[in-house]
PDBQT receptor file of N, H, CA, C and O in Angstrom, charges set to zero:
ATOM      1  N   UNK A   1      11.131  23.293  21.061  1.00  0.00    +0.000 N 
ATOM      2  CA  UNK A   1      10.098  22.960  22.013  1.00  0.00    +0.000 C 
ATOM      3  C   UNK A   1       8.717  23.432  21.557  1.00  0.00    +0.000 C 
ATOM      4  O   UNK A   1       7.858  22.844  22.214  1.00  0.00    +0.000 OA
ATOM      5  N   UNK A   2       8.167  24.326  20.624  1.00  0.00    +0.000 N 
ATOM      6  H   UNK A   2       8.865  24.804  20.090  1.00  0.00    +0.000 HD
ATOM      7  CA  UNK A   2       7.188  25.310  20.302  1.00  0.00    +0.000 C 
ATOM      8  C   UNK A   2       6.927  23.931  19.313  1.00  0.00    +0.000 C 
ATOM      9  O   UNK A   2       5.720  23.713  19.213  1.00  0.00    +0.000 OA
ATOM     10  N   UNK A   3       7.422  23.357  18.871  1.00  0.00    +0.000 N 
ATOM     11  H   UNK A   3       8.403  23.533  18.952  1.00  0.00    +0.000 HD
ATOM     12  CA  UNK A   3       7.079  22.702  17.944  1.00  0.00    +0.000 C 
ATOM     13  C   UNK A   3       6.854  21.479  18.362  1.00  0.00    +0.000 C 
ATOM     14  O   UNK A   3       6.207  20.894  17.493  1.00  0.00    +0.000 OA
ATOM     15  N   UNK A   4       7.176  20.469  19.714  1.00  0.00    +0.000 N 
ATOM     16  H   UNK A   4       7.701  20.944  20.419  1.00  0.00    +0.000 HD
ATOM     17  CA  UNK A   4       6.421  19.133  20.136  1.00  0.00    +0.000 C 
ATOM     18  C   UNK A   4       4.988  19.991  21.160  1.00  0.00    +0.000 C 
ATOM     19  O   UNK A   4       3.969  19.342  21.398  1.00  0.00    +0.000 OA
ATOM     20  N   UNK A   5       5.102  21.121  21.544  1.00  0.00    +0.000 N 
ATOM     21  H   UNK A   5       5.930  21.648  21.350  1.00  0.00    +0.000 HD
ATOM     22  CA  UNK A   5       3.764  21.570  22.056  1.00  0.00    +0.000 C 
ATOM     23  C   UNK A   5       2.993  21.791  21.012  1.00  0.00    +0.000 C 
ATOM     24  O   UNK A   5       1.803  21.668  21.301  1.00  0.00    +0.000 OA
ATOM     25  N   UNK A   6       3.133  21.985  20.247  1.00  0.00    +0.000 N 
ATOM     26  H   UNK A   6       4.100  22.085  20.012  1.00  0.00    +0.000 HD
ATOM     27  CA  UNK A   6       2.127  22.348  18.743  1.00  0.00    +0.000 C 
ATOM     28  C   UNK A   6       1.727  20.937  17.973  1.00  0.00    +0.000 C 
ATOM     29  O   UNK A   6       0.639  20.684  17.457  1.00  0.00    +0.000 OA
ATOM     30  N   UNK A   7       2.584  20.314  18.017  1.00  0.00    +0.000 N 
ATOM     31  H   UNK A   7       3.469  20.520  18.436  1.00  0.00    +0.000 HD
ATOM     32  CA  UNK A   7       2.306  18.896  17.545  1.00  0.00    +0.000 C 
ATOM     33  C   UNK A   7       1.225  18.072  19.037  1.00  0.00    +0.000 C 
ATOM     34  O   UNK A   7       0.189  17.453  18.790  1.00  0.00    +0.000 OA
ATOM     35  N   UNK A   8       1.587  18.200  20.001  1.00  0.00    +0.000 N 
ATOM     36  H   UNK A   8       2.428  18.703  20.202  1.00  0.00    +0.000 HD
ATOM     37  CA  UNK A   8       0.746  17.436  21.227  1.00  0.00    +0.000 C 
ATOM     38  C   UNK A   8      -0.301  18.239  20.870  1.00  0.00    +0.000 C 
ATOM     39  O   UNK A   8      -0.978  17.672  20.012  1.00  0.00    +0.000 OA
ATOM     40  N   UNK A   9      -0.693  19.244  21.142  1.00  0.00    +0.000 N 
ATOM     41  H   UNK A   9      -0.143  19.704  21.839  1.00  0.00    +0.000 HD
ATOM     42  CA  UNK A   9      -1.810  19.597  21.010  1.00  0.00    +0.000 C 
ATOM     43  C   UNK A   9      -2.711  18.902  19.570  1.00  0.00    +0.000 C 
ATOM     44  O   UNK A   9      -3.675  18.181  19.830  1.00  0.00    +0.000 OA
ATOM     45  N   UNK A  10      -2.472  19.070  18.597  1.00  0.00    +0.000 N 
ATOM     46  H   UNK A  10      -1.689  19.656  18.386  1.00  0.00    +0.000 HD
ATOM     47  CA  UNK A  10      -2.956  18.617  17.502  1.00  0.00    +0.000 C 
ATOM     48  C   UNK A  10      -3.263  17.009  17.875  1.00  0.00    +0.000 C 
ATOM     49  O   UNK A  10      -4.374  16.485  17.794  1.00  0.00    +0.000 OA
ATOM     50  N   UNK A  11      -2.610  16.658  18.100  1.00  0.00    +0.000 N 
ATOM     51  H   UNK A  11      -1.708  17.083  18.165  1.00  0.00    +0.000 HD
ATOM     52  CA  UNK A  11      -2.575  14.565  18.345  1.00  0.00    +0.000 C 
ATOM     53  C   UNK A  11      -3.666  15.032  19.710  1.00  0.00    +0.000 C 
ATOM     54  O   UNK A  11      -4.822  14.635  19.566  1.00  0.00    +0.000 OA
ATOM     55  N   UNK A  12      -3.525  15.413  20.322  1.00  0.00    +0.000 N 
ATOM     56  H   UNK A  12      -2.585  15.735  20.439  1.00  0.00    +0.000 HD
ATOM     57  CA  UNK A  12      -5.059  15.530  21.591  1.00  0.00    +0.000 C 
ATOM     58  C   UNK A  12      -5.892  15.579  20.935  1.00  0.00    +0.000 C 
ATOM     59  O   UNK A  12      -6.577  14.560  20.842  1.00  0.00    +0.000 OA
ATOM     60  N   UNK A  13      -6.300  16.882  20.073  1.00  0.00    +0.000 N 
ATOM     61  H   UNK A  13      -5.744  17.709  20.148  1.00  0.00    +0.000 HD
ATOM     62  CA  UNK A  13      -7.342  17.595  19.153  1.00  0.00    +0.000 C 
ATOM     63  C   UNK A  13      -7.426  16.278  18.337  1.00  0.00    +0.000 C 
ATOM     64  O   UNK A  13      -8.636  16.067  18.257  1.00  0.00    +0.000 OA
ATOM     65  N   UNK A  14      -6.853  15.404  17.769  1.00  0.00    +0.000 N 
ATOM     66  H   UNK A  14      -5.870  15.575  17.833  1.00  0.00    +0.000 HD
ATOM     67  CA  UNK A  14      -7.356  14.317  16.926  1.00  0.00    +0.000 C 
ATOM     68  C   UNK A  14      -7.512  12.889  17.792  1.00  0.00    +0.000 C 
ATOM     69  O   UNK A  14      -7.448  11.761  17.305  1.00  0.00    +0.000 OA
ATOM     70  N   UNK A  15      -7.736  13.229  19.213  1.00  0.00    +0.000 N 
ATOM     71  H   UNK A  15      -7.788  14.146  19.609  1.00  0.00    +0.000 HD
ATOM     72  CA  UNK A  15      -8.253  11.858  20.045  1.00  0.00    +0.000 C 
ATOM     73  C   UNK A  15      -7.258  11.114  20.708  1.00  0.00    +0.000 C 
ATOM     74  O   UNK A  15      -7.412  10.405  21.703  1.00  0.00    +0.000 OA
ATOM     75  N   UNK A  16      -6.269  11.323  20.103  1.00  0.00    +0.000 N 
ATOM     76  H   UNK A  16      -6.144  11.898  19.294  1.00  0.00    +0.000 HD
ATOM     77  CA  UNK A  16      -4.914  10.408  20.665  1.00  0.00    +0.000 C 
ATOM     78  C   UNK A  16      -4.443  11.264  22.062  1.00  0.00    +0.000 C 
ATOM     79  O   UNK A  16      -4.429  12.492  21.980  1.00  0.00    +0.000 OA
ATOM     80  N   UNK A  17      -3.989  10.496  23.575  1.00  0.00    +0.000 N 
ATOM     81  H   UNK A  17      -4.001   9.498  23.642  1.00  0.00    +0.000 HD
ATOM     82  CA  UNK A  17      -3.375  11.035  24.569  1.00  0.00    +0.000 C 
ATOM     83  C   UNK A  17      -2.140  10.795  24.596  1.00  0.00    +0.000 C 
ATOM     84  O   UNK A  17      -1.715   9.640  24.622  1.00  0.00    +0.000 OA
ATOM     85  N   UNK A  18      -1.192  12.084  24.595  1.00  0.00    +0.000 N 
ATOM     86  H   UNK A  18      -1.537  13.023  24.574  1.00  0.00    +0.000 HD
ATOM     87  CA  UNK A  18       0.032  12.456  24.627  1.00  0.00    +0.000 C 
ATOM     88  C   UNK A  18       0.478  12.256  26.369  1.00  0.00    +0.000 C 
ATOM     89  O   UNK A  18       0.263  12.963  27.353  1.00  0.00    +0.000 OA
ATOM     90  N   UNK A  19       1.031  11.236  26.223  1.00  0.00    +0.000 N 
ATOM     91  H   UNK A  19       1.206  10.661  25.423  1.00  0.00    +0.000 HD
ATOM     92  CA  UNK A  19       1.902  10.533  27.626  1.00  0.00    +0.000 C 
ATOM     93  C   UNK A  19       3.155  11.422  27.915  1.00  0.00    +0.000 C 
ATOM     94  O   UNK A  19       3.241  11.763  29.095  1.00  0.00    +0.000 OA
ATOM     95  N   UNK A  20       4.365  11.968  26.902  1.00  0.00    +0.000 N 
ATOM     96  H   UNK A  20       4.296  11.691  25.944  1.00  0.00    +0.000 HD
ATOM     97  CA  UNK A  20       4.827  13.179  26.984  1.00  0.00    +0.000 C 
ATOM     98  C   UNK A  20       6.123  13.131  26.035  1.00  0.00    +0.000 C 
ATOM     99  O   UNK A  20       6.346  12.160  25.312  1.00  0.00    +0.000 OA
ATOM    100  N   UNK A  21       6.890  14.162  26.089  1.00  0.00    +0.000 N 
ATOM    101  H   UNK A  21       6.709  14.952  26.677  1.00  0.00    +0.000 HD
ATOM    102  CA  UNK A  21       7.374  14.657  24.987  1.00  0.00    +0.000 C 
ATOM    103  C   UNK A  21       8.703  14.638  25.408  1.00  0.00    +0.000 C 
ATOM    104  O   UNK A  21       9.117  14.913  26.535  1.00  0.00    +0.000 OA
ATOM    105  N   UNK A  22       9.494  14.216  24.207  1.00  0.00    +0.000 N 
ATOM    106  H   UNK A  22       9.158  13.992  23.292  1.00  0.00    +0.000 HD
ATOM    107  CA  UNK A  22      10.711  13.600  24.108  1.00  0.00    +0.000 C 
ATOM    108  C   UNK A  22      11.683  14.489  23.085  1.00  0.00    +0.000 C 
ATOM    109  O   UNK A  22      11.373  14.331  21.904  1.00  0.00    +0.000 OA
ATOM    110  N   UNK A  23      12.462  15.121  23.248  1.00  0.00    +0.000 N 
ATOM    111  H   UNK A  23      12.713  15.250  24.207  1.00  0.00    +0.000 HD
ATOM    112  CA  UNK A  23      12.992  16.060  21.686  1.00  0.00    +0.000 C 
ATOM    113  C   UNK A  23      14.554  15.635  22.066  1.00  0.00    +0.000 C 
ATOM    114  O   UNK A  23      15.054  15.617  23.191  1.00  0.00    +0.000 OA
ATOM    115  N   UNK A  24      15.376  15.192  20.390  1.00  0.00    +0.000 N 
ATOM    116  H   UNK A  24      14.970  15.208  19.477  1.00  0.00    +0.000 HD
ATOM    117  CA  UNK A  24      16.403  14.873  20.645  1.00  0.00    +0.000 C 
ATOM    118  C   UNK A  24      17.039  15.691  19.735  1.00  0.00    +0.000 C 
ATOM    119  O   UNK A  24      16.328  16.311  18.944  1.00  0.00    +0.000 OA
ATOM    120  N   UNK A  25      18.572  15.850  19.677  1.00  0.00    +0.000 N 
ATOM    121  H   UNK A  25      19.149  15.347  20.319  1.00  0.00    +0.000 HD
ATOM    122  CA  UNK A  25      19.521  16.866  18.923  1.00  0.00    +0.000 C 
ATOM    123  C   UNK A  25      19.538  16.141  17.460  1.00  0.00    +0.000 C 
ATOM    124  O   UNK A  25      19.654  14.922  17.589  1.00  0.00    +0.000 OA
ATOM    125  N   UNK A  26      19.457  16.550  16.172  1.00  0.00    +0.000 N 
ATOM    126  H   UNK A  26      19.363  17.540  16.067  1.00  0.00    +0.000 HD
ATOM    127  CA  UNK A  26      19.297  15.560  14.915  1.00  0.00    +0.000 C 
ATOM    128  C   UNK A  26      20.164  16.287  13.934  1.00  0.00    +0.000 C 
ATOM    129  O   UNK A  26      20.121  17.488  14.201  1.00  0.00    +0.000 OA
ATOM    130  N   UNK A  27      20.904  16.050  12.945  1.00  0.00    +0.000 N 
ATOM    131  H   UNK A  27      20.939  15.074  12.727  1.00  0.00    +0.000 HD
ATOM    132  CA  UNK A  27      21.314  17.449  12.319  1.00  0.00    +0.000 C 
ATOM    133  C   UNK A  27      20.919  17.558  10.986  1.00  0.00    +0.000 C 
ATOM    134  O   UNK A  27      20.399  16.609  10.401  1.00  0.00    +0.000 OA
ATOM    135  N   UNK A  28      21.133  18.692  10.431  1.00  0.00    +0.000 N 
ATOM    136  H   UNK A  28      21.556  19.463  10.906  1.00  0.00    +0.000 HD
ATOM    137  CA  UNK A  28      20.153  19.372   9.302  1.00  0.00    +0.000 C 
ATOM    138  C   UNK A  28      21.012  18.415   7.840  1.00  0.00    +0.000 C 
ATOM    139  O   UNK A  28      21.948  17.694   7.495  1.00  0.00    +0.000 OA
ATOM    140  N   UNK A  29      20.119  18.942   7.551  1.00  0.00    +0.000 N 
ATOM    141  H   UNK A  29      19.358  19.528   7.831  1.00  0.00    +0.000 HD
ATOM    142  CA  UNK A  29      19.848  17.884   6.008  1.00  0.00    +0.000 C 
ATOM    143  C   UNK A  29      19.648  19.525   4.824  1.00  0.00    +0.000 C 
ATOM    144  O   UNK A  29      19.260  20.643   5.163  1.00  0.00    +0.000 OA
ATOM    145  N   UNK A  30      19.971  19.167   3.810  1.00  0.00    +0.000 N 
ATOM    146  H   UNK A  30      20.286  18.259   3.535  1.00  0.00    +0.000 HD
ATOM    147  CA  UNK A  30      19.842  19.900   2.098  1.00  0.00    +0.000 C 
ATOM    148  C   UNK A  30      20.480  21.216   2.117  1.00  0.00    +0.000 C 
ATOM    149  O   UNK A  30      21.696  21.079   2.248  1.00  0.00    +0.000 OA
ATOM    150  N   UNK A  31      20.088  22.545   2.028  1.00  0.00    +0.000 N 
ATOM    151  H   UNK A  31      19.100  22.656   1.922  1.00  0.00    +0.000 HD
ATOM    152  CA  UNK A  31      20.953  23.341   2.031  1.00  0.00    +0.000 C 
ATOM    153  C   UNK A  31      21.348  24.220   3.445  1.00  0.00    +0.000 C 
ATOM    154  O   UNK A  31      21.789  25.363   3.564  1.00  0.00    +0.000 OA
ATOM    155  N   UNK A  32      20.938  23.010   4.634  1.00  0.00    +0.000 N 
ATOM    156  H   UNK A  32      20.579  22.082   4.538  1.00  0.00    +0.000 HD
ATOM    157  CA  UNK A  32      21.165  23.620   5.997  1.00  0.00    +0.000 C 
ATOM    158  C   UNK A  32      22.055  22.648   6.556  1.00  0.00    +0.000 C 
ATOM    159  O   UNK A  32      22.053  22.590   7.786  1.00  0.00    +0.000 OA
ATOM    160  N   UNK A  33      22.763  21.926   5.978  1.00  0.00    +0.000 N 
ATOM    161  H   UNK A  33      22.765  21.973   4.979  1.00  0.00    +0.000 HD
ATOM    162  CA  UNK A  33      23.652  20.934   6.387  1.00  0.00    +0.000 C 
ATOM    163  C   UNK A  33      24.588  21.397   6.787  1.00  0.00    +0.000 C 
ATOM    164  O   UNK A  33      25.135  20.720   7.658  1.00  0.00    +0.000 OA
ATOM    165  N   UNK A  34      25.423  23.012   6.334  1.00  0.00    +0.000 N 
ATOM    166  H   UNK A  34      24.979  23.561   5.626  1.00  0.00    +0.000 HD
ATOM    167  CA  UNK A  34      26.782  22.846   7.397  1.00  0.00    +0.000 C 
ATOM    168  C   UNK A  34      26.218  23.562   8.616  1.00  0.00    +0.000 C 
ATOM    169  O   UNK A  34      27.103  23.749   9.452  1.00  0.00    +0.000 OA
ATOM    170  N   UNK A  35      25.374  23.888   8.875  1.00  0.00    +0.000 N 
ATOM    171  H   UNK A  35      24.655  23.736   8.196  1.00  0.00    +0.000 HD
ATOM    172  CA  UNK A  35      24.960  24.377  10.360  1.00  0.00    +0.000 C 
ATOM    173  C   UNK A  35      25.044  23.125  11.238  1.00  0.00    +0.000 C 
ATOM    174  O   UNK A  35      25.221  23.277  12.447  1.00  0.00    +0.000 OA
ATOM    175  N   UNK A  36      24.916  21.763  10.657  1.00  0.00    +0.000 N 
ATOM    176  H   UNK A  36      24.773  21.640   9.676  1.00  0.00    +0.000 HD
ATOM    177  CA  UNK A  36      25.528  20.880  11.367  1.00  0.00    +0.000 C 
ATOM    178  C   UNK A  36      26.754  20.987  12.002  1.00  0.00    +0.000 C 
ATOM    179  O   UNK A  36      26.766  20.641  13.183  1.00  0.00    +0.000 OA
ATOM    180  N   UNK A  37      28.083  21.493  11.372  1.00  0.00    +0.000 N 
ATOM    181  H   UNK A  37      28.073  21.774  10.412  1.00  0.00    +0.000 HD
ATOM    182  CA  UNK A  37      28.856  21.631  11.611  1.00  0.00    +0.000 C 
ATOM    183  C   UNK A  37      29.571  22.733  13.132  1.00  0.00    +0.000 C 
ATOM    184  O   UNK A  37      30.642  22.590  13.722  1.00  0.00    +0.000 OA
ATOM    185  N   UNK A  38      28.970  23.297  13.257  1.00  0.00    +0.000 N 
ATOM    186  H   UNK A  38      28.100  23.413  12.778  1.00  0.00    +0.000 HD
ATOM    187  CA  UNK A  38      29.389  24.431  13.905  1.00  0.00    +0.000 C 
ATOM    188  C   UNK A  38      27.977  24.867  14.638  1.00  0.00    +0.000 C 
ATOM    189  O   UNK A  38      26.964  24.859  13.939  1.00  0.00    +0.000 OA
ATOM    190  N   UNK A  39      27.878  25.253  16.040  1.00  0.00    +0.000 N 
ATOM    191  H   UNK A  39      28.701  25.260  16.608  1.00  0.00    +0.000 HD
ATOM    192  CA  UNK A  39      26.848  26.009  16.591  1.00  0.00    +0.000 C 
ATOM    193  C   UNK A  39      27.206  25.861  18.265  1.00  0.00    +0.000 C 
ATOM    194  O   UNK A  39      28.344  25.619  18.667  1.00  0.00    +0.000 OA
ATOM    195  N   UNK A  40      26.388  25.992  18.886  1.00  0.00    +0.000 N 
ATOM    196  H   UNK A  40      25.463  26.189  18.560  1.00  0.00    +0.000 HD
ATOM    197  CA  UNK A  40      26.467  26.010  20.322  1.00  0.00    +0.000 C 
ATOM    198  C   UNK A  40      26.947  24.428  20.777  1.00  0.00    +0.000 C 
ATOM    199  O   UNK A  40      27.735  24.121  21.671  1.00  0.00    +0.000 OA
ATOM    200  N   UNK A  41      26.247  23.603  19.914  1.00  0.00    +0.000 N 
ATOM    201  H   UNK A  41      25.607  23.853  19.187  1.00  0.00    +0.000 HD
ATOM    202  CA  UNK A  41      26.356  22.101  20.526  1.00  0.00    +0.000 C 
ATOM    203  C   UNK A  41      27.732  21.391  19.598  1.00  0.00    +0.000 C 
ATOM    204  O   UNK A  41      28.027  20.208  19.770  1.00  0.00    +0.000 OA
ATOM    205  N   UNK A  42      28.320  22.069  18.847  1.00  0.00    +0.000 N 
ATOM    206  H   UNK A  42      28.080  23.029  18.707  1.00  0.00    +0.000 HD
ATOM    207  CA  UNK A  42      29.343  21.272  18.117  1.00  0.00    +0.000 C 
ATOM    208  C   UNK A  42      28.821  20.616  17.100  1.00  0.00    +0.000 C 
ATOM    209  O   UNK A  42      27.662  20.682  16.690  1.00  0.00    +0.000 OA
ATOM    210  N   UNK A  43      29.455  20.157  16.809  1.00  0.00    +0.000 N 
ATOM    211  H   UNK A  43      30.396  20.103  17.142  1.00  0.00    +0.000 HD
ATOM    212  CA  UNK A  43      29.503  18.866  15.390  1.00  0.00    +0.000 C 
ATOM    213  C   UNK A  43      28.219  17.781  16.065  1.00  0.00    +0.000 C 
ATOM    214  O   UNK A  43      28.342  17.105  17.086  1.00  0.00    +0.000 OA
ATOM    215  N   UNK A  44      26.996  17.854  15.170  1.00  0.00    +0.000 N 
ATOM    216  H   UNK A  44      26.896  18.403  14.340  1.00  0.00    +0.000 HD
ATOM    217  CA  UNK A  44      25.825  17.407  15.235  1.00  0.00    +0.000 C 
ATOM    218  C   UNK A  44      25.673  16.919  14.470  1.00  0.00    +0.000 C 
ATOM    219  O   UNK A  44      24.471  16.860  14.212  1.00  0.00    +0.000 OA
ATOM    220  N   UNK A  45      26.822  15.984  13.206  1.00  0.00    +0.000 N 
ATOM    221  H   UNK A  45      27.798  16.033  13.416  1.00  0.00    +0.000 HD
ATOM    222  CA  UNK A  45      26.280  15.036  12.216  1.00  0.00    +0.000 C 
ATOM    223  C   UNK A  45      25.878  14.089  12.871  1.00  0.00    +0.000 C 
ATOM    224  O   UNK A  45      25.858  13.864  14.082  1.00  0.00    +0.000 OA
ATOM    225  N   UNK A  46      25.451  13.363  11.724  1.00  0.00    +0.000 N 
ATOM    226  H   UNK A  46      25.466  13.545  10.741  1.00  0.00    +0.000 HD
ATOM    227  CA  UNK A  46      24.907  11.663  12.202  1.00  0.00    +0.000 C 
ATOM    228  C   UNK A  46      24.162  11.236  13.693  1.00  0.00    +0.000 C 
ATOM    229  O   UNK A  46      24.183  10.140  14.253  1.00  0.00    +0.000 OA
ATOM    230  N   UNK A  47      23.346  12.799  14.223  1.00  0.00    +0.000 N 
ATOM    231  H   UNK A  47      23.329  13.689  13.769  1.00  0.00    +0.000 HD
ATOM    232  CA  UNK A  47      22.142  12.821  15.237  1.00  0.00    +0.000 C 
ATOM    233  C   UNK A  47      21.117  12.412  14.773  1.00  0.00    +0.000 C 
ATOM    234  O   UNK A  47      21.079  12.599  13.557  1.00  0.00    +0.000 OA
ATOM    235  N   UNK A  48      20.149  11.877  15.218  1.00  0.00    +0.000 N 
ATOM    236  H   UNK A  48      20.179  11.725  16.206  1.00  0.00    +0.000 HD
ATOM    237  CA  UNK A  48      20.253  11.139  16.107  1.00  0.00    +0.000 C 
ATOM    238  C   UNK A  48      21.063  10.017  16.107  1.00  0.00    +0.000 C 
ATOM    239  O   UNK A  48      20.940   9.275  15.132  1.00  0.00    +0.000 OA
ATOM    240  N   UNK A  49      22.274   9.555  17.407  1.00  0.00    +0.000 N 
ATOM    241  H   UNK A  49      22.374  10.157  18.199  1.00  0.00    +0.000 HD
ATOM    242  CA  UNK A  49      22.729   8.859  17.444  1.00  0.00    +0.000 C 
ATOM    243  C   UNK A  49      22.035   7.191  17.798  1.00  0.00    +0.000 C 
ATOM    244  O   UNK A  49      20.997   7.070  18.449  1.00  0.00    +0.000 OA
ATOM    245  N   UNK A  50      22.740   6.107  17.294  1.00  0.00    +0.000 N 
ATOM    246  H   UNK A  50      23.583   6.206  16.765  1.00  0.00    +0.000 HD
ATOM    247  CA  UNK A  50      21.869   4.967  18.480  1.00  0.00    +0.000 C 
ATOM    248  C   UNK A  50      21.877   5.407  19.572  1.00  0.00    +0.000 C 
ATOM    249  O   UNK A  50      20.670   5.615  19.697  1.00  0.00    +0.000 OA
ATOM    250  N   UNK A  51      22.312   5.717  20.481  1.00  0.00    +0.000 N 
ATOM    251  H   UNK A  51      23.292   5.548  20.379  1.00  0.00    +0.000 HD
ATOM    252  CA  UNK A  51      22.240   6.234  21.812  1.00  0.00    +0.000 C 
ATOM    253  C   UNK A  51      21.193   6.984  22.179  1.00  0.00    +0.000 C 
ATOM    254  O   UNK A  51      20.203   6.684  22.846  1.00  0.00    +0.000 OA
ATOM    255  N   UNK A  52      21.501   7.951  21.694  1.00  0.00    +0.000 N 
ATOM    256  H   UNK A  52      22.305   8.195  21.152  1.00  0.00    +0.000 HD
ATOM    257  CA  UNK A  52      20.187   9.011  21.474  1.00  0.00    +0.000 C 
ATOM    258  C   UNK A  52      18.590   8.343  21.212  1.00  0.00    +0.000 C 
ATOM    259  O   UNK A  52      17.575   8.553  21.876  1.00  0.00    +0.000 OA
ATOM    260  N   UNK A  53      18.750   7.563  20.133  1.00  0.00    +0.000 N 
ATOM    261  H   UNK A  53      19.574   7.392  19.593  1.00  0.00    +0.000 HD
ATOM    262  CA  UNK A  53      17.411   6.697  20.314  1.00  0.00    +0.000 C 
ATOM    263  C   UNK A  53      17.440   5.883  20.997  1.00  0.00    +0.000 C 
ATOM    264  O   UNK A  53      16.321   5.845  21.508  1.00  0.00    +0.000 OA
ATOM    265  N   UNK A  54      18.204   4.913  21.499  1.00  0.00    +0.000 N 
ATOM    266  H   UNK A  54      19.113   4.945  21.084  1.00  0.00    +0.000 HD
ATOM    267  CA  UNK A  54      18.002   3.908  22.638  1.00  0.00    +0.000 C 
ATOM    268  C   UNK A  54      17.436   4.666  24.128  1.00  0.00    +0.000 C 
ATOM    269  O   UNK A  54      16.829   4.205  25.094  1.00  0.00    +0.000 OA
ATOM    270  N   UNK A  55      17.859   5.807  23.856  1.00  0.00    +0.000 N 
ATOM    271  H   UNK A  55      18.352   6.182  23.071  1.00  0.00    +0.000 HD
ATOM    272  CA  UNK A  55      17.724   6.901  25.276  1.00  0.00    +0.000 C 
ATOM    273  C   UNK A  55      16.138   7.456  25.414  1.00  0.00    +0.000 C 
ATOM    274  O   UNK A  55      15.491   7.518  26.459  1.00  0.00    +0.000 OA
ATOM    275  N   UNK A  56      15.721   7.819  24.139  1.00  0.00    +0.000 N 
ATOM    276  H   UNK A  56      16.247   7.768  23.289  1.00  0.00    +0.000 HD
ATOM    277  CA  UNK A  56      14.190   7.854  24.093  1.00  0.00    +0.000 C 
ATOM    278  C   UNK A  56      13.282   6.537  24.092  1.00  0.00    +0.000 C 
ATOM    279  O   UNK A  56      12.150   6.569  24.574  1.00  0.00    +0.000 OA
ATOM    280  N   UNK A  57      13.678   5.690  23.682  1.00  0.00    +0.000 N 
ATOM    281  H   UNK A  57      14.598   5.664  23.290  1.00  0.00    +0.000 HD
ATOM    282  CA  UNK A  57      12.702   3.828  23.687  1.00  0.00    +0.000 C 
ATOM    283  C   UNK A  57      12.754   4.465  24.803  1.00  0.00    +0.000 C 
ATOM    284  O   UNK A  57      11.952   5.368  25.044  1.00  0.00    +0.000 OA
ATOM    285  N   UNK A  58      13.775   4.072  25.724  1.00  0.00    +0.000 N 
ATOM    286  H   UNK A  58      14.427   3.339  25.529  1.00  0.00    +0.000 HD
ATOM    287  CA  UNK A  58      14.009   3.545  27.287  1.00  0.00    +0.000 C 
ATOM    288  C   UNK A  58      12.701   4.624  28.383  1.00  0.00    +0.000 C 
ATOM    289  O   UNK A  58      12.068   4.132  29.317  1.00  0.00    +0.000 OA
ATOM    290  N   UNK A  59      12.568   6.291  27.873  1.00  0.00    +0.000 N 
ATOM    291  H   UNK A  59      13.082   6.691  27.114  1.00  0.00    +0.000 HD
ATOM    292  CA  UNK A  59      11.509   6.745  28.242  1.00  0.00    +0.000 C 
ATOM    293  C   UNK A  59      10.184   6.350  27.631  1.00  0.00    +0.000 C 
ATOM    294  O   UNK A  59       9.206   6.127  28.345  1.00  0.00    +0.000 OA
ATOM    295  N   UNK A  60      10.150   6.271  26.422  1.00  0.00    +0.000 N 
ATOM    296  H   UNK A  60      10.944   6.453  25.843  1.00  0.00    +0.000 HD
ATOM    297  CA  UNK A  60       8.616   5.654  26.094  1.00  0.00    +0.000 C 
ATOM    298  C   UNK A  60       8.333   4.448  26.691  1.00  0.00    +0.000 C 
ATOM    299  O   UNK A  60       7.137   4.234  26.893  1.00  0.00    +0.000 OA
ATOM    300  N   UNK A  61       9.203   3.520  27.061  1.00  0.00    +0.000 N 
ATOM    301  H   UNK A  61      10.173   3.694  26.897  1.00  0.00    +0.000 HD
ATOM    302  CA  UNK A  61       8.597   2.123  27.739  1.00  0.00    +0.000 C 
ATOM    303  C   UNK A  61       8.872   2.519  29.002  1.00  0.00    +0.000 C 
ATOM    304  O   UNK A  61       8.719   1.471  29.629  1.00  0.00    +0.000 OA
ATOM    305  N   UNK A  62       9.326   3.751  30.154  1.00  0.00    +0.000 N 
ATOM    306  H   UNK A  62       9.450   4.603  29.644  1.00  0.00    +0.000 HD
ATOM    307  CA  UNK A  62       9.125   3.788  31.123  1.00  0.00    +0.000 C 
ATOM    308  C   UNK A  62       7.848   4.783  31.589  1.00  0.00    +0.000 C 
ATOM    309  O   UNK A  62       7.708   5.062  32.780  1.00  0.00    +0.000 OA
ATOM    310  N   UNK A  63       6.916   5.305  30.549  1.00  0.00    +0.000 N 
ATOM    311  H   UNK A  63       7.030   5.078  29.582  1.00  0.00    +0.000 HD
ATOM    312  CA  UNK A  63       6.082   5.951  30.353  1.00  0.00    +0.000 C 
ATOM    313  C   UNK A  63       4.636   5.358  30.336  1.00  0.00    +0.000 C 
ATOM    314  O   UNK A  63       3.667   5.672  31.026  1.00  0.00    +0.000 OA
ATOM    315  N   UNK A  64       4.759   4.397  29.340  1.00  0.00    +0.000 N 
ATOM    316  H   UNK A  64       5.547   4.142  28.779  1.00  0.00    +0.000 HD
ATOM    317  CA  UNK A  64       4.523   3.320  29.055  1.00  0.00    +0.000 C 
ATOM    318  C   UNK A  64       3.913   2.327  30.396  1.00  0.00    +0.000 C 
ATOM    319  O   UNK A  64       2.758   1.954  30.606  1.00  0.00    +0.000 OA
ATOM    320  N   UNK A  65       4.885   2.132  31.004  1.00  0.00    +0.000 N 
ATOM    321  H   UNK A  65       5.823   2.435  30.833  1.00  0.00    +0.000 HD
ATOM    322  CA  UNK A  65       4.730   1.053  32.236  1.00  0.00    +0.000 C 
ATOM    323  C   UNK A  65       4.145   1.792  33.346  1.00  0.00    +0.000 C 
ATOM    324  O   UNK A  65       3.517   1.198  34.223  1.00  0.00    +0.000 OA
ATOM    325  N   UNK A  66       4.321   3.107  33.361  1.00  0.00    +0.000 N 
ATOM    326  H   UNK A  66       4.831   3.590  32.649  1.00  0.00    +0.000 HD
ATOM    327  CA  UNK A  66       3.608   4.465  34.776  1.00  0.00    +0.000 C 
ATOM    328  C   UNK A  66       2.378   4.203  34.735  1.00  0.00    +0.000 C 
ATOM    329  O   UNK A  66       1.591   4.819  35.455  1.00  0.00    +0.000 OA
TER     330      UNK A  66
């Protein structure tokens, strides 16, 4: 979360208005890949799922339309 507030702020600071913030579960990539495997949320390969992104569109175009 420290990190889409740090990013909104910056995209304000460069003119663009942040409508709001969306963070989904994704899993790690190069030498942090088996932490995919194992943690609080389980087996987190192949996050973002379609779902998972169909689940964020569906808020940006209801954001979108507010």
């Amino acid at each position: 979360m420290p990190t889409l507030k740090f990013m909104g702020q910056l995209f304000e600071h460069l003119g663009f208005a942040v409508l709001g913030e969306w963070a989904t579960t994704g899993e790690y990539h190069g030498q942090f890949k088996e932490f995919s495997l194992k943690g609080r949320l389980g087996n987190i390969g192949g996050r973002p799922s379609e779902d998972d992104l169909r689940r964020v569109a569906q808020q940006v175009r209801g954001a979108l339309q507010a």
